[in-house]
N, C-alpha and C positions, 0 to 999 in steps of 0.2 A: 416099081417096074425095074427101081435098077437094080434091086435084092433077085428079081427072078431070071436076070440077065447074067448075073455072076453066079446063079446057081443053076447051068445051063439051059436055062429056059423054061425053068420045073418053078412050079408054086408051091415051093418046099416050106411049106408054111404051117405052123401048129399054134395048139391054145396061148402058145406066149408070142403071138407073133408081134405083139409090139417089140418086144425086146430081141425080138432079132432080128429087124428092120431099123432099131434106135441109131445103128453103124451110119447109117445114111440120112437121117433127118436131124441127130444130135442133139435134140429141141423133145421133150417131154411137152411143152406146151400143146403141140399137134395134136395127140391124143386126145386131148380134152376140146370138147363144143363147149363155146362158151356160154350157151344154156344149158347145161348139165351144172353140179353142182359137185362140188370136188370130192375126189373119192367115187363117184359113180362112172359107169362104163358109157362109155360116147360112143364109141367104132368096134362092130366083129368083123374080125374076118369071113368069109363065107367059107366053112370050114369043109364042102362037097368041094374046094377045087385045093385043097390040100392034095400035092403031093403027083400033082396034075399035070403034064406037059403043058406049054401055052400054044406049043401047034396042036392039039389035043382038043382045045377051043372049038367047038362051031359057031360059035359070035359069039368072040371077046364085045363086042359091042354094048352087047345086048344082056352079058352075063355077069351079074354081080360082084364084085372081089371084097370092097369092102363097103360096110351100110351102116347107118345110124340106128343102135340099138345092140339088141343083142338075143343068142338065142333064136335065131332065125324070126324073131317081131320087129318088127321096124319102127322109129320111135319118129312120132313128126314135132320138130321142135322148130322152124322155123314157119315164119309168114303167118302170125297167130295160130300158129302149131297147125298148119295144113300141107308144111311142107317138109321133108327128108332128104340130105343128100348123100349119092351113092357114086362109090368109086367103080368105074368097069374093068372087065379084066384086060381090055385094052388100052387103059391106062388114064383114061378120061373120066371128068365127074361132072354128075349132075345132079340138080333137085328134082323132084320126082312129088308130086301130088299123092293121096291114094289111089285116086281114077286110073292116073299114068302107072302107076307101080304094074298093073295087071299083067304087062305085056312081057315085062323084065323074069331074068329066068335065076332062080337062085340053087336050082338042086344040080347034082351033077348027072343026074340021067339026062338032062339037054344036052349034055357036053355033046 
């Protein structure tokens, strides 16, 4: 959130976004869930709000930014692997069942 606050408020965000978010976490550990296996991808960006205003948002709440997995599949690795967690574009995270997943919006035609 604070990468799209010094980039006026825009989800100027692309395939490498870890590495141009690294300025503000300094820590390579983040990226990795620690049931992944190294080397493997842990967190996508949701690549529909690339490039996106975030008053552009009609529920940052409710809308995706970053999720466990990749390629818009969601991978459930926690709570005996029934559960996933998802950063929103308001700036909050949570885990997310697949029941719960349904309601959550990940493309940018919700924008």
């Amino acid at each position: 959130m604070q990468f799209v606050q010094d980039w006026d408020e825009k989800f100027d965000l692309h395939a490498d976004w870890q590495k141009q978010i690294f300025p503000y976490i300094q820590n390579e550990a983040v990226f990795q869930c620690p049931e992944t296996k190294a080397g493997e991808i842990s967190y996508a960006f949701n690549s529909e709000l690339e490039n996106s205003l975030q008053a552009d948002v009609n529920e940052p709440a409710q809308t995706i930014m970053v999720y466990e997995g990749k390629d818009k599949n969601f991978e459930f690795r926690h709570q005996n692997k029934t559960l996933t967690n998802i950063a929103f574009a308001d700036g909050h995270v949570k885990g997310y069942s697949r029941e719960t997943l349904a309601a959550l919006k990940l493309k940018r035609s919700t924008l």
